[in-house]
KOLTI-274084 format. One line per 10 residues: their letters; for each residue x, y, z of C-alpha. Coordinates in Angstrom, 3 decimals. Layout:
REM KOLTI-274084
a = X:Y:Z; ...
//
This chain:
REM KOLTI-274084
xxxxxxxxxx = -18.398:180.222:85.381; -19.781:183.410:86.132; -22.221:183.142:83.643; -23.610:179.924:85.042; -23.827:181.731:88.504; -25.743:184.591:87.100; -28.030:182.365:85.225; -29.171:180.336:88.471; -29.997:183.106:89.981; -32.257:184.734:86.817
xxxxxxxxxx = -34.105:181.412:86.538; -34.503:181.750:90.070; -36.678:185.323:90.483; -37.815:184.353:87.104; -39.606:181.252:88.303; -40.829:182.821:92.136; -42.240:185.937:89.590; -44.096:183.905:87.470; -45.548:182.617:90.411; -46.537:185.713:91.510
xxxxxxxxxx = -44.702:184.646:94.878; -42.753:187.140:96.732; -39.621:186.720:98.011; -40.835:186.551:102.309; -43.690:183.985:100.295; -40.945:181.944:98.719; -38.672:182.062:101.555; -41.606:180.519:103.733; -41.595:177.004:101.410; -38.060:176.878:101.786
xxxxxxxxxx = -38.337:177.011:105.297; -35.723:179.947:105.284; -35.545:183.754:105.907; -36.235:186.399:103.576; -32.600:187.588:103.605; -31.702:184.236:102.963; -33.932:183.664:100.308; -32.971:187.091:98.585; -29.335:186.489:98.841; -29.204:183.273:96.754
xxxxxxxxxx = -31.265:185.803:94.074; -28.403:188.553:94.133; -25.862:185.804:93.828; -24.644:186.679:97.671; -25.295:183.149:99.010; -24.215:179.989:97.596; -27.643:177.839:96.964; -27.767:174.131:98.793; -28.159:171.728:96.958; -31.159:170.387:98.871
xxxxxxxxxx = -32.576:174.499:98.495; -31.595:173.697:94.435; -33.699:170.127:94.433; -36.715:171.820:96.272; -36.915:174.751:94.503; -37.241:172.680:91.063; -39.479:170.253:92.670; -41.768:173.320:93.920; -41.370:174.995:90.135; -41.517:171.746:88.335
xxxxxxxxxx = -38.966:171.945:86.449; -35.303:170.875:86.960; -32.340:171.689:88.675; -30.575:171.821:84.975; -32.562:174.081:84.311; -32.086:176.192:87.641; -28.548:175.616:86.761; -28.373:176.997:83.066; -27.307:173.576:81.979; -30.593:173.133:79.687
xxxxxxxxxx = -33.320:175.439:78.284; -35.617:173.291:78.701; -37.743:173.862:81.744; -39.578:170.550:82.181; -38.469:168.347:84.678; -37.363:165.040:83.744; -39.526:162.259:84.415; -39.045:159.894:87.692; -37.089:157.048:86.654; -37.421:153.925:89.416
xxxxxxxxx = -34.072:153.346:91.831; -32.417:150.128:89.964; -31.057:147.422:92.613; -27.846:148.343:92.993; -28.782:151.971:94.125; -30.828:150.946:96.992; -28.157:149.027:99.211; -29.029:145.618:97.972; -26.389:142.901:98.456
//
């Protein structure tokens, strides 16, 4: 488990580096503080999932990724909700 915690946050300052973003920059699209922000990247702050889904949405990749679960950094492609997953009767 640990090693899927320290992984998330890798991929994380990995991805805001290669953006050349800082970490007040990144904190900004997250709509959070810079402490905040740099906490989840030291592994001091458990990451929301809604933080998790925008951060791969801003990187374009996917949370699986963020989460160690794949290598594979491209995001999977938008699949259309079926019926039964939008309250339909």
């Amino acid at each position: 488990m640990i090693w899927v915690k320290n992984m998330i946050f890798t991929r994380i300052r990995d991805l805001r580096e290669d953006s050349d973003l800082s970490q007040r920059e990144m904190a900004e699209i997250l709509n959070c503080s810079q402490q905040t922000y740099s906490n989840y990247e030291l592994g001091q702050r458990e990451i929301p999932i809604a933080v998790l889904i925008r951060l791969a949405l801003y990187h374009k990749t996917s949370v699986d990724y963020l989460l160690g679960l794949t290598d594979d950094k491209n995001p999977y492609p938008p699949t259309p909700p079926s019926p039964s997953h939008c309250g339909s009767t």
